[in-house]
C-alpha positions in Angstrom: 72.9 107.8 126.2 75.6 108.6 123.4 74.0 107.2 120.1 76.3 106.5 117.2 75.4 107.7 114.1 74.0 105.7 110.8 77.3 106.9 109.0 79.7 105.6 111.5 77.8 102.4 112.0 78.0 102.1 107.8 81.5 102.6 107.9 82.2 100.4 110.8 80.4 97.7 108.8 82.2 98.4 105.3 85.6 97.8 107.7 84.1 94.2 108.9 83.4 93.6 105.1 86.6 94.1 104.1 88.0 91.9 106.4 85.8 89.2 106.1 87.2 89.3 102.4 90.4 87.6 103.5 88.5 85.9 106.4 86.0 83.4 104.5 87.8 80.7 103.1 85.3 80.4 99.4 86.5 84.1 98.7 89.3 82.7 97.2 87.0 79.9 95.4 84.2 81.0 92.8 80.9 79.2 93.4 80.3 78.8 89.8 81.6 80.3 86.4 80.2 83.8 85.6 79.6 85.5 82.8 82.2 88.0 82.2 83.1 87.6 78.6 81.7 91.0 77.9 81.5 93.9 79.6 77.8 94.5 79.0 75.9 91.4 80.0 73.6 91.2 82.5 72.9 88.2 84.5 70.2 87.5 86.6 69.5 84.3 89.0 66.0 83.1 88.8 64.4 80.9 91.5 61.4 79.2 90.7 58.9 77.0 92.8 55.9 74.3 92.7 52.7 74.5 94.4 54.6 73.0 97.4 57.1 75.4 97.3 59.7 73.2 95.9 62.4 73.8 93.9 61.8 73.6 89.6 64.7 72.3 88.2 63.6 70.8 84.9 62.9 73.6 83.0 64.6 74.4 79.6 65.8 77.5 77.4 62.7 77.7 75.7 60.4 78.1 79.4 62.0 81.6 80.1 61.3 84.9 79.0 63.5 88.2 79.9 62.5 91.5 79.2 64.4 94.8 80.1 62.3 98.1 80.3 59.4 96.1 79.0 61.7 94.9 75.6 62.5 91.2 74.4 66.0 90.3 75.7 67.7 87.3 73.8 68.5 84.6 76.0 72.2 84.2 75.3 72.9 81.9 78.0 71.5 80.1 81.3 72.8 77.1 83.7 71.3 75.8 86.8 72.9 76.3 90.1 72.3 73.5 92.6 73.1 71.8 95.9 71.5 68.7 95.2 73.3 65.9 94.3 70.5 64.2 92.4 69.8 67.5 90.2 73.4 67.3 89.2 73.2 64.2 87.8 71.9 64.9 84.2 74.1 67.2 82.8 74.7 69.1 79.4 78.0 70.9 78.2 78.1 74.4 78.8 77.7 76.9 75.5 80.5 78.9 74.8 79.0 82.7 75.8 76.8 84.2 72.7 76.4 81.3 71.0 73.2 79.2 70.6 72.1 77.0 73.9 73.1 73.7 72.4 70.1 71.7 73.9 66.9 72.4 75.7 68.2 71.1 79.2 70.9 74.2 80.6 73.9 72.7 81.8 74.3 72.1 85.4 76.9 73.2 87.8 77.6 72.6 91.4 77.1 75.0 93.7 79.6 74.9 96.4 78.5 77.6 99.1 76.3 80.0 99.8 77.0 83.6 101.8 74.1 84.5 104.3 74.0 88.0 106.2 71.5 88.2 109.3 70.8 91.5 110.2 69.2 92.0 113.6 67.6 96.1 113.2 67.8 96.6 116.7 66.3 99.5 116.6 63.2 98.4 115.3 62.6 95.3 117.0 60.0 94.7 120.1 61.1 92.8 123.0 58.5 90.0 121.5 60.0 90.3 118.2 63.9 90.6 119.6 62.9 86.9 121.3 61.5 85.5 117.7 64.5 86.3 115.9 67.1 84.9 118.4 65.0 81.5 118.9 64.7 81.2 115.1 68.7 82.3 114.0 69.6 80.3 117.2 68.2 77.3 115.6 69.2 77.7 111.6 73.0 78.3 112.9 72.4 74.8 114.6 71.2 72.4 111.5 69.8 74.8 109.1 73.1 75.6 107.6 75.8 73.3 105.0 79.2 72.9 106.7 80.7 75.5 103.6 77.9 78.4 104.3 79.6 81.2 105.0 77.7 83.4 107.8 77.8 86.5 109.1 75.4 88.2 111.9 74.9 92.1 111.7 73.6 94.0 114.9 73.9 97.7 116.0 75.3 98.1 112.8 78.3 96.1 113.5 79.2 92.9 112.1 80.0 90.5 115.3 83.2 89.1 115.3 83.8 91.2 112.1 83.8 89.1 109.6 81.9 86.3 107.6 82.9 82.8 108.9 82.0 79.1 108.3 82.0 78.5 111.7 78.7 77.8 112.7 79.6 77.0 116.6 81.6 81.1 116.9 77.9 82.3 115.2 76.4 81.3 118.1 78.4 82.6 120.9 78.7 85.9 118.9 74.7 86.0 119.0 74.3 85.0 122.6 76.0 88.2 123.6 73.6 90.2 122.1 72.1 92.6 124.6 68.6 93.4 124.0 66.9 95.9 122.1 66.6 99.4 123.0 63.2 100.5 123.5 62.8 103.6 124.4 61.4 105.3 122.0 58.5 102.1 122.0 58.0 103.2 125.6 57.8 107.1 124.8 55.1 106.1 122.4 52.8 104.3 125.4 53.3 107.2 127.7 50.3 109.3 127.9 49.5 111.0 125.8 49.9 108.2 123.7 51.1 108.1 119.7 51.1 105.1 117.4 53.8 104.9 115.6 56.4 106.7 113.8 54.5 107.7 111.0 52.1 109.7 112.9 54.8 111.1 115.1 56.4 112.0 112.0 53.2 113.5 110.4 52.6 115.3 114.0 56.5 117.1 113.9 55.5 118.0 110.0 52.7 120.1 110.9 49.4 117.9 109.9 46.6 119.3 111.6 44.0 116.4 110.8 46.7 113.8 112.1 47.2 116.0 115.4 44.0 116.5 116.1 43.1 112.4 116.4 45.7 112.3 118.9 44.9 115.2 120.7 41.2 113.8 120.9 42.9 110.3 121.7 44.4 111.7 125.0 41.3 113.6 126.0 39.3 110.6 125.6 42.1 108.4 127.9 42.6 111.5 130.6 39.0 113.4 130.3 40.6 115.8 133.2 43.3 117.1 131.1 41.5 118.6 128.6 38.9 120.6 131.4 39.0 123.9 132.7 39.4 127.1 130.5 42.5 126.1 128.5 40.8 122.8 127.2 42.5 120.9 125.4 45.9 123.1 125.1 48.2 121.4 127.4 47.5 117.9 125.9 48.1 119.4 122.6 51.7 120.9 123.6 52.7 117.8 125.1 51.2 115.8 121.7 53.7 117.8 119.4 56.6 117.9 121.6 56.6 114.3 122.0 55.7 114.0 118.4 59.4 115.9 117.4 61.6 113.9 119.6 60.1 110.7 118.7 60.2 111.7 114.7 64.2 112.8 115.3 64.7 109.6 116.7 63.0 107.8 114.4 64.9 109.6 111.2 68.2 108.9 112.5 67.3 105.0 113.5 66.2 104.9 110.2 68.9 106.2 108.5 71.6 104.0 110.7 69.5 101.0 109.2 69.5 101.9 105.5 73.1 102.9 105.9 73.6 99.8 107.0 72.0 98.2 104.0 74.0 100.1 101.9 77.4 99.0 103.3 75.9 94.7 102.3 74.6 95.7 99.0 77.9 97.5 98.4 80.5 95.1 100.1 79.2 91.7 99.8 80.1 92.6 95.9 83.1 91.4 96.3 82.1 87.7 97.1 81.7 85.5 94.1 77.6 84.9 92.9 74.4 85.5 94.8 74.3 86.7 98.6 71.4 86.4 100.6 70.9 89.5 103.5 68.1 88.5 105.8 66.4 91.3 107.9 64.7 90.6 110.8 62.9 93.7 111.5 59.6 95.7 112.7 60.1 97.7 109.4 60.2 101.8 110.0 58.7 104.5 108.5 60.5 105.6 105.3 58.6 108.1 103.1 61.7 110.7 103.9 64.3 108.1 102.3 62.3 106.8 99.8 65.2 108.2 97.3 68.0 106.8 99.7 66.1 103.4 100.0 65.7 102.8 95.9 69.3 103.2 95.2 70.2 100.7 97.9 67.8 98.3 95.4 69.7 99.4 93.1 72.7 98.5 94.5 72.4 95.6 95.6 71.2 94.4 92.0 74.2 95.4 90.8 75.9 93.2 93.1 73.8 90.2 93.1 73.0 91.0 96.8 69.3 89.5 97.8 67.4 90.8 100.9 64.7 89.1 102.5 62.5 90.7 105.2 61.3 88.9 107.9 58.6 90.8 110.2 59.3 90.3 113.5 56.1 91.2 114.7 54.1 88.2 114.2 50.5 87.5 113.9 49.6 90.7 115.8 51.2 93.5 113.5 49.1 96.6 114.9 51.7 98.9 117.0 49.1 99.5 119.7 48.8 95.8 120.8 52.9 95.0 120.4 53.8 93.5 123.6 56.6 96.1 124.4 57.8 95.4 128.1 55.9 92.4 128.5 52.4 93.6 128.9 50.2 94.7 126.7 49.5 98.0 126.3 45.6 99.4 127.1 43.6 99.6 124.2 39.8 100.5 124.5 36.9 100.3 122.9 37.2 104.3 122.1 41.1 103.6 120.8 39.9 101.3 117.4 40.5 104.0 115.1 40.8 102.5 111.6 44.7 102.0 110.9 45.8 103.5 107.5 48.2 101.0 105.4 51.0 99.6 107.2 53.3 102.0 106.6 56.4 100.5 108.6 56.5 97.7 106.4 56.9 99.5 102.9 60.8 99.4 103.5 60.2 95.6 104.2 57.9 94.7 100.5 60.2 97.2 98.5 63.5 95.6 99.9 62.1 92.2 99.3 60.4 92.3 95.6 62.6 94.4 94.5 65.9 92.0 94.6 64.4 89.0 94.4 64.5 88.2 97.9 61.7 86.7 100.3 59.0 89.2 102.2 58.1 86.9 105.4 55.1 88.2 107.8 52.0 87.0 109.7 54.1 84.1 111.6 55.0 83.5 115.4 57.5 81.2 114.4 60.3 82.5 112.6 62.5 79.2 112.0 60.3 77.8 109.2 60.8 81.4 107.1 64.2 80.9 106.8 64.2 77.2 105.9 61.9 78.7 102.9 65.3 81.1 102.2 67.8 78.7 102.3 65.0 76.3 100.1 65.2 78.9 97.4 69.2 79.3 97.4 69.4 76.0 97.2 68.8 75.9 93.5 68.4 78.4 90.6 69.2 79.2 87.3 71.5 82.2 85.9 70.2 83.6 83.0 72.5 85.9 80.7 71.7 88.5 77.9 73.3 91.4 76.4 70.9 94.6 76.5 70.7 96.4 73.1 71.3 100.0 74.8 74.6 100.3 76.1 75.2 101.2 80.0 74.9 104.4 80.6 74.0 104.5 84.9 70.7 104.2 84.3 68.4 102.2 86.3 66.6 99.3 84.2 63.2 97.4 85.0 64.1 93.7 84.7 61.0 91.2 84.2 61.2 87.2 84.1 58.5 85.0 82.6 58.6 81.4 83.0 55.7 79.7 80.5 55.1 76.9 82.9 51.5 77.5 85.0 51.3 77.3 88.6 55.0 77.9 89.4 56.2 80.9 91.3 58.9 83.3 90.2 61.2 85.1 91.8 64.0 87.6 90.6 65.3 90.8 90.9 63.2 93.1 89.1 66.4 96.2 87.8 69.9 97.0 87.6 71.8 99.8 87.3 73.5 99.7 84.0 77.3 100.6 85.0 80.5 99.1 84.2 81.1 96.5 86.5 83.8 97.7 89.2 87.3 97.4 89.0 89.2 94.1 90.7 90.1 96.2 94.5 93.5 97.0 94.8 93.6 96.6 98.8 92.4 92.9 99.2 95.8 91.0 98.2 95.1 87.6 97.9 97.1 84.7 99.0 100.4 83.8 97.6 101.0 80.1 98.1 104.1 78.7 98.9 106.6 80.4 101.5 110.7 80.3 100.9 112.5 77.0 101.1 113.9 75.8 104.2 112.2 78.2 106.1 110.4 75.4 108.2 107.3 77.0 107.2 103.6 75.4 106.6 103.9 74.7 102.2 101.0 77.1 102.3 101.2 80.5 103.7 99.4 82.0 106.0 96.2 83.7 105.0 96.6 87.7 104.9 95.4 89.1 108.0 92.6 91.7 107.8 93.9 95.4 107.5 94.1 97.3 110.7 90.9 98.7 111.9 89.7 101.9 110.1 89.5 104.7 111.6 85.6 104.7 112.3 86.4 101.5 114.9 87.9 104.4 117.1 85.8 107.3 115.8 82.6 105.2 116.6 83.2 106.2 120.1 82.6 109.9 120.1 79.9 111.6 120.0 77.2 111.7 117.1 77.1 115.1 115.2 74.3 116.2 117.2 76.2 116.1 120.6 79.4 117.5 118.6 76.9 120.8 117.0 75.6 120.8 120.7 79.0 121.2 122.4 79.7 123.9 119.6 76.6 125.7 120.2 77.5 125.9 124.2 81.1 126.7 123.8 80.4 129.5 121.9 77.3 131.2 122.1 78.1 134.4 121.7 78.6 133.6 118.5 75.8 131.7 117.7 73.9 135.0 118.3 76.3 137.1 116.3 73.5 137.6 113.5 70.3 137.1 114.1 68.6 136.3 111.0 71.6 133.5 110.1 71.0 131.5 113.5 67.1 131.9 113.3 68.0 130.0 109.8 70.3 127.7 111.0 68.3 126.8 114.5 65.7 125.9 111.6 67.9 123.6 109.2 69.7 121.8 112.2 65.7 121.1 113.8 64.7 119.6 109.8 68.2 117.6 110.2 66.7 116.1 113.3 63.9 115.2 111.5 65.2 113.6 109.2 65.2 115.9 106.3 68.6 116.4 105.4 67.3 118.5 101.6 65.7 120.9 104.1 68.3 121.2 106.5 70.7 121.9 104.3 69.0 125.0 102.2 68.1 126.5 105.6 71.8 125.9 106.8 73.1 127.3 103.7 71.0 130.4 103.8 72.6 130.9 107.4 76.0 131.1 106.0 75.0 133.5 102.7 73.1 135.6 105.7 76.4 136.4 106.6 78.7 136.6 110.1 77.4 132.5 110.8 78.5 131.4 113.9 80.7 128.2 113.3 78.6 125.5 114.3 76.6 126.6 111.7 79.5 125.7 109.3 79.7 122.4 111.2 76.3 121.5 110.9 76.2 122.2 107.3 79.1 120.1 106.6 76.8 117.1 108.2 73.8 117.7 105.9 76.2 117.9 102.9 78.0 114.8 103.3 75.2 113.0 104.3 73.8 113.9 100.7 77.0 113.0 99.3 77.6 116.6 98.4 81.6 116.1 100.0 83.6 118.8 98.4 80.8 121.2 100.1 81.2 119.1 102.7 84.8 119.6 103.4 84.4 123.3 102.4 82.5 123.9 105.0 84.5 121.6 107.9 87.7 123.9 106.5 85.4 126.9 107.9 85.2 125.2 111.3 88.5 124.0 111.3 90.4 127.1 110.5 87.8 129.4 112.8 88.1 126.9 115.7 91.8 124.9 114.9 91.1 123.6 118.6 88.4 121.8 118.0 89.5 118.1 117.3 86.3 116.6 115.9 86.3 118.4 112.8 89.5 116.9 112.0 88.3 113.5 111.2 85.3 114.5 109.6 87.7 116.6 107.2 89.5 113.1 107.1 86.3 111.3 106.4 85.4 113.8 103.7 88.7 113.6 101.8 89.0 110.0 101.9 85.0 110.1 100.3 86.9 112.2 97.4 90.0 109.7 96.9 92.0 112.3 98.2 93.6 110.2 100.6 97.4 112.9 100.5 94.9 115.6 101.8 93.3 113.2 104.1 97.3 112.1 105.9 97.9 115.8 106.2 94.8 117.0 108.4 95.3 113.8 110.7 99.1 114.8 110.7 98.1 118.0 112.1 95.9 116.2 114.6 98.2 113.8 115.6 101.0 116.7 116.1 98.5 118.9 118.0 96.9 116.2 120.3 100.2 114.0 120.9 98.4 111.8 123.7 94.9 111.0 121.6 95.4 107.5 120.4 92.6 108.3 118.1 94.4 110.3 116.0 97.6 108.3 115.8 95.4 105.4 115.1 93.4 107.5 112.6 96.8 108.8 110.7 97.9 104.7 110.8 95.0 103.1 109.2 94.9 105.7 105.7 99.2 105.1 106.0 98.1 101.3 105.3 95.7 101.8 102.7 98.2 103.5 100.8 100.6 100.6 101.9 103.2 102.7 103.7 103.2 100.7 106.4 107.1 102.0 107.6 104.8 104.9 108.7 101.9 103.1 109.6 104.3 101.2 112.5 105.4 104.4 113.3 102.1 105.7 114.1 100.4 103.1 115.7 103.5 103.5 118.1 102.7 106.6 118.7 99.0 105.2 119.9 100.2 102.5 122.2 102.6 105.3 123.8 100.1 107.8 124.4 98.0 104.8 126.0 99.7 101.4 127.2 96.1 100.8 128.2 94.3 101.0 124.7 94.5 98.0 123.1 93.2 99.1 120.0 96.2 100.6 119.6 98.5 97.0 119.7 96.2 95.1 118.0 96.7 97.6 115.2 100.2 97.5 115.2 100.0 94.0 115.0 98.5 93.6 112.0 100.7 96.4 110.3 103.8 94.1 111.6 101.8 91.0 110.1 100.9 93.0 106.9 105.1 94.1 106.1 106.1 90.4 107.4 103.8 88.7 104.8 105.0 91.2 102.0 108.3 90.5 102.8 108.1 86.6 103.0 106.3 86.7 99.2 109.2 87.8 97.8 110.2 83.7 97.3 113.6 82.4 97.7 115.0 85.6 96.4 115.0 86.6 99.3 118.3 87.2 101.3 118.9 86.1 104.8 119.2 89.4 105.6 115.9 89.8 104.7 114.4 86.8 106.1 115.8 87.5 109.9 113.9 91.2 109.2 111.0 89.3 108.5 111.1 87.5 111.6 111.6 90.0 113.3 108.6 91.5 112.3 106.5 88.3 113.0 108.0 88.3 116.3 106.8 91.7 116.6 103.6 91.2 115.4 102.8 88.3 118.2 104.3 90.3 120.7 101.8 93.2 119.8 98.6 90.9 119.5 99.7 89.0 123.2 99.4 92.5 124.9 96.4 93.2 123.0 94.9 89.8 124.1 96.2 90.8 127.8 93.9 94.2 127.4 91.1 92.9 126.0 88.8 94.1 123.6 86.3 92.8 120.7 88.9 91.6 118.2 90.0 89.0 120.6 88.9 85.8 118.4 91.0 87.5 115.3 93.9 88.1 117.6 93.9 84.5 118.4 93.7 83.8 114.6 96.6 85.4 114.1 98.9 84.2 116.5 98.0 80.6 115.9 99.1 81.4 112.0 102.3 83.3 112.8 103.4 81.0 115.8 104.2 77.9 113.7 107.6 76.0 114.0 
């Protein structure tokens, strides 16, 4: 089965972010005033709870305590976010920002929405715990939710219907279709001879003798005739730590798609106004390899006011060898009790949790009452702001908050990394209102459409890197022989990529190419380990290798695209998808490719052009269309902001283009594909009289 990897599925994701920007109608409307009358102030939402697990809301200036790094922070301002009517009802008039909090109640403000994520980790998810989550989410999308929550549901690494939405009803359908899990790996693991989990796969692939051993013992003790005769217990051995690598390569790359994945929220859902809530519903996975990777996603999503709350799918019975997998349990005897170590799996789940402030759900059967608790606690909170003495500097800060009130619980983000907050982005345009006079037009315009897919909605199809190093490897293996001490190396780095350890892959892979005469899917392979480290000017080095050894090879283009536009070097970017374009003239990939960076830097003359070029090359790829529709849409809208200056001249142009645009997203709608429900969108916004 083609797998796609954890980058792609990130940067698919990032795309549905961005145009779910222009998609959710309280984008446009902050939830309640920030503090941004300084550059260096930190602020920090604060839930806190009773005994009952109710939500405080009398507390006062003089309850709370902030400390940063273990220092005293002054408490320079603080306000209490709520959806309650009743807790609005005593209010106090906000302090101007620095000054002294004029009175021990905080000021109250009403909060409007809120902005949930659900993130369904396919890959780690039973067939038990895949029918938990859907039953619970199933339910909080019917009555769980405000009519203003904004949603949006997150499996495979894709963002269904791409984009956030208020629409509670087109939640559901996008859920229903949800296939189910893929468990294959889970079924590997309860093949004889049988493995626990990922972490002892993972420790078995690393070379741990104890760890192999057990399970060695384990399958002699199941299959007593396997391990007789003069070889003993060899064969069970060999099978043990061959299993043991393909299971711990698949598990390094699942795990990597899902913390990618993570990434792309705590990075994108920055650009919604105050605090998001991500909830995973998850197995958890075994994370000791990212443990790096998986601290700066806590750290990003600090920055960002981006909470995640775990939810362990597994229920009460949380031991992998009595998961109900396919429906029956698997065979445990009285010789397979082995003492379990700690739960490794769910480390990613605590950290994640704890350390943004969110909730860590386990030990329940019924999943529906865990997210009531979630939306209890964004209900209500208070935003606390202080200026830290030491000035940013990208350094990650330990962030404690005391509330001197006994038998209340706290909960809060516990860092931040101290940067400059990011600049406004120059590609989400919001809405102009008004449209020219006596154009017949709505007297507000219609919302921006999203831009047109990026380029990983189309690369997303090929092959991951391993297939692509693979078909490398086979084409040309007379040069992967051509020195035998560089492909001994790089044999050795690309079997440490599969496991996960991208460091190690890359020194052996690099040693390859200093070993001299490397073979160039050694280049290739090297390139992948670089950029996934976010080494990418080594990374497009090395894809230049590839590319000017093998100029046939049409994968390495877009990666050389991918790595360019990962340096902001978007000119250099255009002109290695203008080669590909010119040299494959019927891949609608490329012309698609070469249209989507045209829009982003808002030539969208060329853009048309391109996209063209796609729905030329294939009437049949209506990726293609619905592209060019929205690059019609996008000039059509720039033109029409132009006011009544605009000539009539002009304004037939525009409609012209509006025309085109509908025309484009009818033949996309006659195809068929997965942006059918934005298609619709559109036309019902550009077909008004």
């Amino acid at each position: 089965m083609r797998r796609v990897s954890g980058a792609w599925r990130a940067r698919w994701l990032a795309a549905a972010l961005a145009l779910s920007v222009v998609a959710a109608p309280a984008a446009q409307t902050p939830q309640t005033p920030a503090f941004r009358a300084a550059t260096d102030t930190v602020e920090v939402e604060v839930s806190v709870f009773d005994k009952h697990g109710e939500p405080v809301t009398d507390l006062t200036s003089k309850d709370f305590e902030i400390l940063e790094d273990g220092a005293p922070q002054r408490l320079q301002a603080l306000y209490l976010a709520s959806l309650d009517r009743s807790t609005l009802t005593s209010k106090a008039p906000a302090p101007m920002f620095g000054g002294p909090l004029p009175a021990d109640v905080p000021p109250r403000r009403e909060l409007k929405q809120r902005v949930f994520v659900f993130v369904l980790d396919m890959s780690h998810l039973s067939a038990d715990g895949f029918v938990r989550t859907k039953a619970a989410l199933e339910s909080f999308l019917t009555d769980g939710l405000t009519a203003a929550d904004v949603v949006g549901i997150v499996a495979n690494g894709t963002m269904l219907d791409d984009k956030l939405q208020s629409d509670k009803q087109a939640a559901l359908a996008a859920l229903a279709k949800v296939g189910t899990p893929n468990l294959s790996r889970y079924n590997e693991m309860r093949t004889f001879p049988r493995l626990i989990d990922e972490q002892e796969a993972t420790r078995i692939a690393l070379g741990d003798a104890r760890v192999t051993d057990e399970a060695v013992q384990r399958g002699c003790r199941e299959r007593p005739s396997e391990c007789r005769g003069p070889a003993g217990d060899e064969s069970v051995r060999i099978e043990v730590e061959g299993k043991a690598r393909a299971i711990a390569a698949e598990a390094a790359r699942d795990a990597q798609a899902t913390l990618a994945s993570l990434q792309t929220l705590g990075t994108g859902l920055g650009k919604f106004p105050g605090p998001k809530q991500v909830v995973l519903f998850s197995e958890g996975f075994y994370v000791d390899e990212f443990r790096e990777w998986l601290e700066h996603i806590v750290g990003l999503a600090a920055r960002n006011n981006v909470r995640f709350s775990t939810i362990d799918a597994r229920g009460l019975g949380r031991d992998p060898r009595t998961q109900n997998v396919f429906g029956e349990q698997p065979l445990v005897g009285p010789s397979d009790l082995t003492v379990m170590g700690l739960d490794s799996n769910a480390d990613v789940l605590t950290s994640l949790a704890l350390d943004t402030g969110g909730e860590r759900v386990l030990n329940r059967n019924n999943l529906r009452p865990a997210l009531d608790i979630i939306a209890r606690e964004t209900s209500s909170y208070y935003v606390l702001g202080y200026s830290p003495a030491r000035p940013f500097d990208g350094s990650y800060r330990r962030i404690a908050v005391r509330v001197a009130r006994p038998g209340v619980t706290v909960r809060a983000r516990r860092g931040y990394v101290a940067s400059e907050p990011a600049a406004p982005r120059a590609d989400v345009l919001p809405p102009a209102a008004g449209t020219p006079a006596g154009s017949g037009a709505p007297t507000v315009e219609p919302a921006l459409p999203a831009t047109p897919e990026t380029a990983t909605d189309m690369l997303g199809r090929r092959p991951g890197s391993a297939d692509r190093i693979e078909t490398l490897v086979n084409a040309a293996p007379a040069e992967a022989g051509g020195n035998p001490e560089a492909n001994r190396l790089a044999l050795e780095g690309w079997r440490l990529y599969g496991q996960g350890d991208v460091d190690g892959a890359r020194s052996r892979l690099a040693a390859a190419v200093a070993a001299g005469r490397a073979a160039p899917w050694t280049y290739y392979a090297l390139g992948q380990a670089e950029f996934a480290l976010r080494h990418f000017d080594a990374a497009v080095k090395a894809w230049e290798t590839v590319r000017s050894a093998l100029p046939d090879y049409e994968p390495v283009y877009f990666d050389l695209a991918d790595g360019f536009l990962s340096l902001s070097r978007s000119s250099d970017a255009l002109e290695v998808l203008r080669d590909a374009s010119r040299r494959w003239p019927k891949d609608t990939e490329a012309h698609n490719a070469l249209g989507v960076v045209l829009v982003k830097r808002g030539a969208l003359d060329d853009a048309i052009g391109a996209f063209q070029k796609a729905v030329a090359a294939d009437p049949s790829d209506g990726l293609g269309y619905f592209n060019l529709g929205r690059a019609f849409h996008l000039r059509y809208l720039k033109v029409l902001r132009s006011g009544s200056s605009m000539s009539a001249g002009a304004r037939m142009l525009a409609d012209r283009d509006r025309q085109k645009a509908v025309e484009s997203y009818r033949h996309y709608l006659e195809i068929g594909g997965p942006f059918e429900a934005d298609a619709r969108q559109a036309l019902d916004l550009l077909q008004w009289k």
